[in-house]
Every structure is written in C-alpha cells, then in structure tokens.
C-alpha positions in Angstrom: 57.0 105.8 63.0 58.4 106.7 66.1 59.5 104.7 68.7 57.7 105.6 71.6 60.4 103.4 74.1 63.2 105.5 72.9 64.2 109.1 73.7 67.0 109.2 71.9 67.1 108.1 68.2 69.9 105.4 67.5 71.0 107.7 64.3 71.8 111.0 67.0 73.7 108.4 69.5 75.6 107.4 66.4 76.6 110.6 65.8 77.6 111.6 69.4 79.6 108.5 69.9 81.3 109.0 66.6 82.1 112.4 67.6 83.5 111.1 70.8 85.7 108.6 69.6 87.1 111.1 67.1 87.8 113.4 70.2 89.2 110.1 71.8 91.7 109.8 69.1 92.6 113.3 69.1 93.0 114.0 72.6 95.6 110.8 72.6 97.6 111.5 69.1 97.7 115.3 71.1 99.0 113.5 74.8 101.5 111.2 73.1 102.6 113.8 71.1 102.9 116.4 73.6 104.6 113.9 76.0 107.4 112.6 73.1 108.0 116.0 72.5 108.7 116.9 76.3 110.2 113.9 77.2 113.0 114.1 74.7 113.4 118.1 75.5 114.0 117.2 79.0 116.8 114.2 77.8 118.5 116.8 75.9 118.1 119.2 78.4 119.7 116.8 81.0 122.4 115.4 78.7 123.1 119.6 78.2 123.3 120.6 81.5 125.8 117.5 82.4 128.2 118.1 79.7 127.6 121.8 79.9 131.8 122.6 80.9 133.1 119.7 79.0 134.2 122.2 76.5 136.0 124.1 79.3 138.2 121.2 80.8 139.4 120.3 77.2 140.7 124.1 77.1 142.2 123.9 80.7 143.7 120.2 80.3 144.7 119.4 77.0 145.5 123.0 76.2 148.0 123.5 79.0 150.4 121.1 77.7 149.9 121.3 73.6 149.2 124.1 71.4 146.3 123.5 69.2 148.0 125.1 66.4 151.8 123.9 65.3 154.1 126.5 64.8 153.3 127.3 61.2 150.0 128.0 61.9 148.4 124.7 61.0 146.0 122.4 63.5 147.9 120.1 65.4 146.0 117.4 64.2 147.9 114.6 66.5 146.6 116.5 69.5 142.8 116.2 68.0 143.6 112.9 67.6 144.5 112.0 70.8 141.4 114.3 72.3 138.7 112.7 70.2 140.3 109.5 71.4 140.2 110.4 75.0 137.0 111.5 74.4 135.1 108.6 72.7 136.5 106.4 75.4 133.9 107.6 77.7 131.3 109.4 75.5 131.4 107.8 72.0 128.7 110.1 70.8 131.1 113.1 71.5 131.9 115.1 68.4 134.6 117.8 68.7 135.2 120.4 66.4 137.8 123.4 66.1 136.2 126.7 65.3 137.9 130.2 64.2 136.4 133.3 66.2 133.9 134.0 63.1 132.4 129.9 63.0 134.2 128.6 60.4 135.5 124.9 60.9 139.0 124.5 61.1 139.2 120.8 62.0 137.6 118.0 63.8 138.3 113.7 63.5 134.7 113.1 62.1 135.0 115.2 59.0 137.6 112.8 57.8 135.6 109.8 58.5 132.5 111.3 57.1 130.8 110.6 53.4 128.5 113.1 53.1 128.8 117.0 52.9 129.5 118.0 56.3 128.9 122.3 57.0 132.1 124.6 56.5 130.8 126.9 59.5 128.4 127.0 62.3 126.4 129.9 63.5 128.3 131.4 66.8 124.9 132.7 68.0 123.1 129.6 70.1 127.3 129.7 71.4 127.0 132.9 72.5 124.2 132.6 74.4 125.3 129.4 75.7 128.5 130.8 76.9 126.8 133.9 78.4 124.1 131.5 80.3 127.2 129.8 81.6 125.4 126.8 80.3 122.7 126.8 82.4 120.0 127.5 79.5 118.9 124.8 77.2 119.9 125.7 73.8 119.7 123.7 70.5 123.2 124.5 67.6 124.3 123.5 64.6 125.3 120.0 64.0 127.5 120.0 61.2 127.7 116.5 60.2 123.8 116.8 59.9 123.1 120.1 58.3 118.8 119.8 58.5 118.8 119.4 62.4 119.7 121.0 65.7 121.7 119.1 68.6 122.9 119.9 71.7 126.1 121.2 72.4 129.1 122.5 74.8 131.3 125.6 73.9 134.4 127.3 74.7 136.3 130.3 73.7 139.8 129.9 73.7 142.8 132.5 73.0 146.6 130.8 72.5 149.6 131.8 70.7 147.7 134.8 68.8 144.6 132.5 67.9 141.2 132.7 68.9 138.3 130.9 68.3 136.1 128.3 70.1 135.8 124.5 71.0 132.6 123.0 69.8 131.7 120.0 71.4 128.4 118.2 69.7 127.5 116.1 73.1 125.3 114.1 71.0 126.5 112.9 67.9 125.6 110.8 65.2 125.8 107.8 66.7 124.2 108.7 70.0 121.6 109.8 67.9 121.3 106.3 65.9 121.1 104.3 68.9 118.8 107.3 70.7 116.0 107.3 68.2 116.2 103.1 68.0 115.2 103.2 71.9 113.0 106.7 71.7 111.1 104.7 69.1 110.4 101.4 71.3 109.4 103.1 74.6 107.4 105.7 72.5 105.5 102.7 70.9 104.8 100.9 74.4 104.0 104.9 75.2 101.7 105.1 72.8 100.0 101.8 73.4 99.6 102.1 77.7 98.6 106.3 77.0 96.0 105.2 74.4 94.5 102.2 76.0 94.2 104.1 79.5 92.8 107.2 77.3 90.2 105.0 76.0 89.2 103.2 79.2 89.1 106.6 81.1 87.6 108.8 78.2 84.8 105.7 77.5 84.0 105.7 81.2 83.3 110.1 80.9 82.5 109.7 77.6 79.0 107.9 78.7 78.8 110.1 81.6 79.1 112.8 80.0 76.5 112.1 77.4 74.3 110.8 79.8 74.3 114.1 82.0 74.8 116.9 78.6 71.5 114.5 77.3 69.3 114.4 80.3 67.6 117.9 79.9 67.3 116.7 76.1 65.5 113.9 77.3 63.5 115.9 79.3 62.5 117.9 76.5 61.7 114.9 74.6 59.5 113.1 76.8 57.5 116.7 77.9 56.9 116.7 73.7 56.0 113.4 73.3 53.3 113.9 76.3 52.4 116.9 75.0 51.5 114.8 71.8 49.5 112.2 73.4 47.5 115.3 74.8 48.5 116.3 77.6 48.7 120.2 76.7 48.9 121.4 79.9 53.0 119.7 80.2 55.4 122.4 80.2 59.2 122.1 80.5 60.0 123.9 84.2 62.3 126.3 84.9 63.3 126.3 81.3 65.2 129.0 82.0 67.6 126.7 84.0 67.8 124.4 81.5 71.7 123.4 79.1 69.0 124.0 76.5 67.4 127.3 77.4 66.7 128.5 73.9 65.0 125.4 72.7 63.0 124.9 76.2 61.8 128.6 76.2 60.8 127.6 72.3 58.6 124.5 73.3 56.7 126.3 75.9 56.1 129.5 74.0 54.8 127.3 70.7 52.9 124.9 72.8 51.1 128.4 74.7 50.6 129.3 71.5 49.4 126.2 70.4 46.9 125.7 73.0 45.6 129.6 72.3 45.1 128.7 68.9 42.9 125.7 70.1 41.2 127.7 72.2 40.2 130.5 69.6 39.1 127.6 67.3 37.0 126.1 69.8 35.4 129.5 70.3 35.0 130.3 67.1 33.2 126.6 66.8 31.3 127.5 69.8 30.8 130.9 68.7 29.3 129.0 64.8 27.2 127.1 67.0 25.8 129.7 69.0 25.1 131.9 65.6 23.6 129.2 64.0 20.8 128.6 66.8 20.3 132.5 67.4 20.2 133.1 63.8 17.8 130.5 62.9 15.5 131.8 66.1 16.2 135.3 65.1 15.2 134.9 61.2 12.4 132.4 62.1 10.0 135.8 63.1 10.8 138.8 60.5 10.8 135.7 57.6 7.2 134.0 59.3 5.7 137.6 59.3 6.9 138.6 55.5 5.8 135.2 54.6 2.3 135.8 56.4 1.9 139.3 55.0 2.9 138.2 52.0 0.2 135.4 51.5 -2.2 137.6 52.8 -1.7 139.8 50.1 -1.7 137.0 47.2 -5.0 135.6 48.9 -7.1 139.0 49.3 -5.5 141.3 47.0 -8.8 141.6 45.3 -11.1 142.4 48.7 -8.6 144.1 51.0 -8.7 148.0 50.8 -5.8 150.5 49.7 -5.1 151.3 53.2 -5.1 147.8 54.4 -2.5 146.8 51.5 -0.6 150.0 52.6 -0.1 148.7 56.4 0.4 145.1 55.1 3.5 146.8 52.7 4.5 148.9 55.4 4.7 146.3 57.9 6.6 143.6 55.7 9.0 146.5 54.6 9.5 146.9 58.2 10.6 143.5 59.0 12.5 143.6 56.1 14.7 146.3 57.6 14.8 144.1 60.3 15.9 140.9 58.9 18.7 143.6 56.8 19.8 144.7 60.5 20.4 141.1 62.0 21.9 139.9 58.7 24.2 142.9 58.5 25.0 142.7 63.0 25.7 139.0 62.2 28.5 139.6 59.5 29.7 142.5 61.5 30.3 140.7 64.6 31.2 137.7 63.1 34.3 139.7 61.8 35.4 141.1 65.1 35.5 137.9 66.6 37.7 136.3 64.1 39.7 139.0 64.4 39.4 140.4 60.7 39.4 143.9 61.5 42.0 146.1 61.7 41.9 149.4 63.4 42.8 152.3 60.5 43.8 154.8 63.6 43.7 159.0 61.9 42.9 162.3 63.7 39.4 163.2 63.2 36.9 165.6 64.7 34.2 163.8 67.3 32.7 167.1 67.7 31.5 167.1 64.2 31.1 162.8 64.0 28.2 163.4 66.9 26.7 166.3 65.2 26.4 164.0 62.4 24.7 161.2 64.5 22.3 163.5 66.3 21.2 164.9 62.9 20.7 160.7 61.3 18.8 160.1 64.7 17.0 163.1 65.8 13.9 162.1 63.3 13.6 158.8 64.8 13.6 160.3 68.1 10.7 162.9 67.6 8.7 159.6 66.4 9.1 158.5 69.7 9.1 162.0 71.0 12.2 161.7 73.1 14.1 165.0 73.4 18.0 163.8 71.5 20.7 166.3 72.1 24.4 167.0 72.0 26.0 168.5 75.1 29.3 171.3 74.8 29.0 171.5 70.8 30.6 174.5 70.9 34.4 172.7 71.5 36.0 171.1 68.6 37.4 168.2 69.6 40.3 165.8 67.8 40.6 162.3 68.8 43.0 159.4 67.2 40.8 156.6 66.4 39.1 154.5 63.3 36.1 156.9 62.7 34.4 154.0 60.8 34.8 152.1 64.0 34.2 154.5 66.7 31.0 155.7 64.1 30.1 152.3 64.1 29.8 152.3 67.9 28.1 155.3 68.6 25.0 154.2 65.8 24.5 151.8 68.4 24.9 153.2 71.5 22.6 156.1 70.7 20.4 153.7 68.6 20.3 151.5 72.0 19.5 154.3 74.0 16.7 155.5 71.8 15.1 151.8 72.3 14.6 151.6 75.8 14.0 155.3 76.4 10.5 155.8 77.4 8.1 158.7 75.5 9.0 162.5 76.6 12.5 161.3 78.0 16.0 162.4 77.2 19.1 160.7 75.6 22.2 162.9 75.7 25.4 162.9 74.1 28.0 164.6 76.3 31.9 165.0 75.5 34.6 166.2 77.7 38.2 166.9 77.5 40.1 164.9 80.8 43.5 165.0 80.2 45.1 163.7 77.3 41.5 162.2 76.2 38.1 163.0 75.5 35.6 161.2 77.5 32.4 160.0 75.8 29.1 159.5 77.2 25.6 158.3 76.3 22.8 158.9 78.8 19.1 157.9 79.0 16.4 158.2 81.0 14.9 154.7 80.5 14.0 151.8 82.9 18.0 151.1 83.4 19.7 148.2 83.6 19.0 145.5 86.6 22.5 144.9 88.8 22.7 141.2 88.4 22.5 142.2 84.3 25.3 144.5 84.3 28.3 142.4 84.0 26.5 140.3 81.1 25.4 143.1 78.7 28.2 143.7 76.2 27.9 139.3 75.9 26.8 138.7 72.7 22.6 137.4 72.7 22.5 139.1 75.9 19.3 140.2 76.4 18.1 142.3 79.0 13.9 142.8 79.8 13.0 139.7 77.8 9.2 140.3 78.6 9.0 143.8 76.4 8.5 144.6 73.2 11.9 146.8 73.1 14.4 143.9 73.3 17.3 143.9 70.8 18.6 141.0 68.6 21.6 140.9 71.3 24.6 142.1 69.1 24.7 145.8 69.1 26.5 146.0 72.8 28.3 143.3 71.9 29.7 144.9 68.8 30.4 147.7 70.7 33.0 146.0 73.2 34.4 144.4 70.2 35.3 147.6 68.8 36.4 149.4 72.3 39.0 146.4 72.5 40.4 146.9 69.4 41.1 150.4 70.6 42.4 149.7 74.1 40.0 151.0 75.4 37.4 149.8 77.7 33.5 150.9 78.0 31.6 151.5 81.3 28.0 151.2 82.3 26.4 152.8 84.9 22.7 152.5 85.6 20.3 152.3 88.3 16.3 150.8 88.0 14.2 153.2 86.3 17.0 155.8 86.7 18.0 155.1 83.1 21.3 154.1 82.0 25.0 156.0 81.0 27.7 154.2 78.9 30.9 155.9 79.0 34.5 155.3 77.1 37.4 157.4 76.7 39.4 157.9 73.7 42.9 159.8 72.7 42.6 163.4 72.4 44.7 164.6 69.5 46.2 168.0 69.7 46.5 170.2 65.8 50.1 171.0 65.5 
C-alpha cells in the first residue's frame, strides 16, 4: 500500500543516509590522514632546514684542531667521542656517523651502544642532492640504526690528511623518534576526535541540505505521478528539460502522452462499438425485414403466385441479399482500419492498367443506368508505389459512389495525370453534388448526404476511403457544386522503371 503522506519511501532515505555517513567517514579518515601526513612532513621539513649546516660547523670547528683519522690511518675515536658528547648536550636525538667517499660507515658512538644490526653503508644519493640543494630541499636518507625507514639528515664532505669522505649527521635519531611518535600519537588522537566531530556536525548540516535540494525535483516527480494516479491526466512535469532528472522526467511525460492516447483510442474504439452497434442493427433491420417478407410470401402463396411473380420475389430477396453481403463486408472492412489492423504492403504497380480494370467491372452497371463510364489519357502507362489492394479498394468505391448519385444519360470519368513526382487521380460526376455545409462531413463514417432519396449509401464507403488515403499519407479532396456534380481527387507517388 502506499503511503500517500510520504514522497520519499523510509527504505530509499535509509539508503541515502547510509551512503552519506559512509562518505562522512571517508571524507574524515581521508582529512586526518592527509593532515598527519603533512603535518609531520612540514616538522621534518623544519627540523631539516634548521640543522641543514650542522654537518658543516663540525667540519670547520672540530676538524681544525683534530684529525679525524690518527696517524695510522685509524678513526680517532676519542675525537667522536668528545663530538657526540658535545652534540647530545644540546640535541640528544643527534646521531653522527663517519662515512668513506663511497658510503660505507667507518665509525659513529651509537653503533657501539646499539643491539641490533645497524647498516654497513648508506646510499650517497639523497647526500648528494642535499649537498647540491645547499640544504634548502627537503630530502629523506638512510638511517642506519633503523634500516626499514627514512630520516632526516645533514651532510658534509670533508678532505684531510689524504682522506675523503663525508659527515652524516641523523638530526633525528632514535630517541627523538621514540619521544616524537609518543606526542604525534596524542595530538593526532585529539586531531582525530575535534576533525571528526566538526566533520560530522558540518557534513550532517550539508548532508540534509544536500538531500533535501538533489531530492526536491524527485519529489516533484513523485507527487506529479501520484496525481496523475488519482486522475488527473492532464499533470505533466514542466520544463523537464530543466530538471537534475531530465531523463526520467522526459520518460513520465512521454509514457503518460502515451498513456492518455491509448485511452483515447480505446474510448473511440468504444465509441466507435457503440456507434456500429446502433447503425448496424438500423442498417440490417431493412434488407433482413424485406428477405424475411419475401420470404413468407413465398412459403404462403407458392401455390397461387405465378412464375414471373416468384421470379421478382427471388430477384428482389437476392438483391437485398447482396446488400446485407455489402454492409456486412463495409463493416468488417472499416472496422479494421480503425483499429489500425492494416498494414500498407507499398510495390510499384501500373494505375493505368488497375483503372482499365475497374472501368471494364463497372461499365455494365453503368449502361443499366445508362450513364456514359470512361477512362481519360489511357494511352500513358503509369507506375505508382502504393498497396494496389488498397488503392483498388478505394477506387471500387469512389467510382461505385459516383455511379450512385449520377443521374440517367450523365457522365462519370476517370482522369489520371502525371504532376511531378506523382500521379494525380480524379473521379468526376455529373450528379446533384454535394451541398457546402456537407462537405467537411462526408468521408465521416454514417455520413449521409440527400437522406430524402432513394440513392443514399449505408455511410461507410467514403469513410473507408479516407481510411485508406491516411494510411498512404496522402489526403483526398472534394470539390462539388449543387447540381454541378461532384470531383474527388488524391495524388499518389509516381514510380519511375529503372
């Protein structure tokens, strides 16, 4: 059931908020991350730049005055001493180390004091650079009494007494680190507490704004559905081209058009059952009454009426048979076309030859009523694309029409003419015509015109006719004047041979 006070189900704003708090989480892991990462760069990078020449003014002061290698080539190891003491005094994270010109270590304090496996060399590139940035670059080396990580460092080359190599200064060391990572761990846990509190507060606070404003044209959408529900099919969604939802708007309004055009053929179809079932009943009520009649007749006086009087009686109920055959057969035609169960089967075919045809079916029925029937330009052979069944179809009736409401010793002509890239068909009488205010309600179906004669049609054949020119494109044309007789015109393709 749904609940008409609600736009939004509760399972979909589930899912959005669920989705929003994961994003929550992430965006924070992602800032405290980001920030930790930074802010310990930028403490390194400080504590880098500050100590950047330390290694230089333990070349230039303790050098001057005490080789760093005795005279038998060993490391004066009492000078280390006394520099590593100097050293810690100030900076008790300070780690210096004696390197020959190719990395190796020679000697430094905190290898003897160390238990693990400290490294035998370090790799002089991160030095060189350093050295060549005069310091001014942030650059991580090896720290040897930790193999796995990166520090920062200061550098030196020195050449004395024959030896080269470098001074390699960990400004960071072990310790530092200890005590560093204790305190990084403390503020990055009150960090992480204030980022991801404030995060939430502020991300809650867009969070329902957000969903509020990317919801509102779904909401829209909803409510112009449900309306449409209740029955109110004229609602659309405007401007749906405008809409965050363009695709699904455009959808709505196209299904619901087509929707409402589907009621609309139904209700015309009803209306057109409704119609059919009146006319029909009307229609079959007069043939059937005079077969019956006839019929009795003959059961009744077969034994006094004469040969010729049972002849006419025949006659005249195989007559209104016909008829009855003709409505019945108009009526399942047209009942076709308007449900739209025909499809046009569109080949070249000759209409020069199609009208000789028909002027040959009709031209007996047209001496009967001794009206002169006759094809104009036979000579041309023309092609047309159309359904020949169809266009056949239409014809029969036109000329059959024509024939109907023609008066004795007139004329019904068949004309075709090549205009263009069609042929133009017409069908001209000489009959009574067609009164003005009729005109525009002829090809309706039941449409009757001259009620009061004997000639009036069952009200289908014209109808069938526009039924047929539509599936074609095409469109048909009357023109007629009172007692000037009548001319129904309509064009189709022209097919040229190849």
């Amino acid at each position: 059931m749904i609940n008409n006070g609600k736009t939004l189900t509760p399972k979909l704003v589930k899912k959005l908020w669920m989705a929003f708090i994961f994003l929550i989480i992430l965006m924070g892991a992602s800032y405290i991350f980001i920030t930790g990462y930074l802010t310990l760069n930028y403490n390194q990078a400080i504590t880098q730049r500050i100590n950047a020449n330390v290694a230089n003014h333990v070349i230039q002061e303790k050098f001057q005055n005490a080789a760093p290698f005795l005279e038998d080539g060993t490391v004066n190891k009492a000078l280390f001493g006394d520099l590593m003491h100097d050293m810690m005094a100030v900076n008790r994270g300070i780690e210096v180390y004696l390197l020959d010109k190719s990395g190796d270590i020679l000697y430094s304090v905190v290898l003897e004091h160390n238990d693990n496996e400290p490294m035998k060399s370090v790799s002089l590139e991160p030095i060189n650079r350093f050295i060549e940035s005069n310091g001014e670059e942030f650059i991580l080396g090896d720290d040897p009494l930790n193999p796995e990580a990166k520090n920062i460092f200061s550098a030196a080359p020195f050449s004395i007494d024959g030896h080269e190599g470098y001074i390699y200064i960990i400004v960071a060391g072990k310790q530092l680190a200890l005590i560093s990572d204790s305190l990084f761990r403390t503020y990055f846990t009150k960090l992480s507490i204030g980022a991801i509190v404030l995060t939430m507060l502020f991300a809650a606070l867009i969070g329902i704004l957000s969903i509020w404003f990317l919801t509102k044209n779904l909401r829209l959408i909803t409510q112009t559905v449900r309306k449409f529900q209740e029955g109110d099919l004229d609602i659309r969604i405007k401007n749906p081209e405008q809409s965050d939802i363009e695709v699904v708007a455009l959808s709505f309004n196209e299904m619901a058009d087509t929707i409402v055009d589907n009621m609309d053929k139904m209700k015309s179809v009803d209306n057109l059952r409704r119609e059919l079932i009146a006319n029909v009943s009307h229609d079959l009520r007069t043939p059937l009454a005079v077969l019956k009649g006839y019929i009795e007749t003959l059961q009744i006086k077969k034994d006094t009426l004469t040969e010729s009087q049972k002849e006419e009686y025949l006659q005249i109920t195989h007559n209104n048979i016909d008829k009855l055959s003709s409505l019945i057969n108009q009526l399942f035609e047209y009942s076709k076309l308007e449900a739209e169960q025909v499809t046009p089967i569109k080949e070249p075919f000759s209409i020069t030859e199609l009208s000789h045809d028909l002027i040959a079916k009709f031209r007996l029925l047209a001496e009967q009523k001794q009206i002169h029937l006759q094809l104009e330009n036979p000579e041309e052979n023309y092609m047309v694309y159309a359904d020949i069944g169809l266009v056949e179809r239409a014809l029969q009736n036109l000329i059959e029409n024509a024939i109907k409401y023609t008066e004795p010793n007139g004329k019904v002509r068949l004309s075709l003419v090549k205009m263009g890239k069609q042929i133009e068909i017409n069908i001209t009488d000489t009959g009574n015509g067609i009164p003005v205010n009729d005109q525009p309600f002829i090809f309706d179906r039941y449409k009757q015109v001259n009620k009061n004669t004997q000639k009036q049609g069952l009200g289908l054949g014209l109808a069938i006719v526009k039924k047929i020119m539509d599936l074609h494109d095409t469109t048909i044309v009357v023109l007629s004047k009172p007692y000037k007789g009548s001319s129904f015109i309509f064009k189709l393709p022209a097919y040229q041979l190849p």
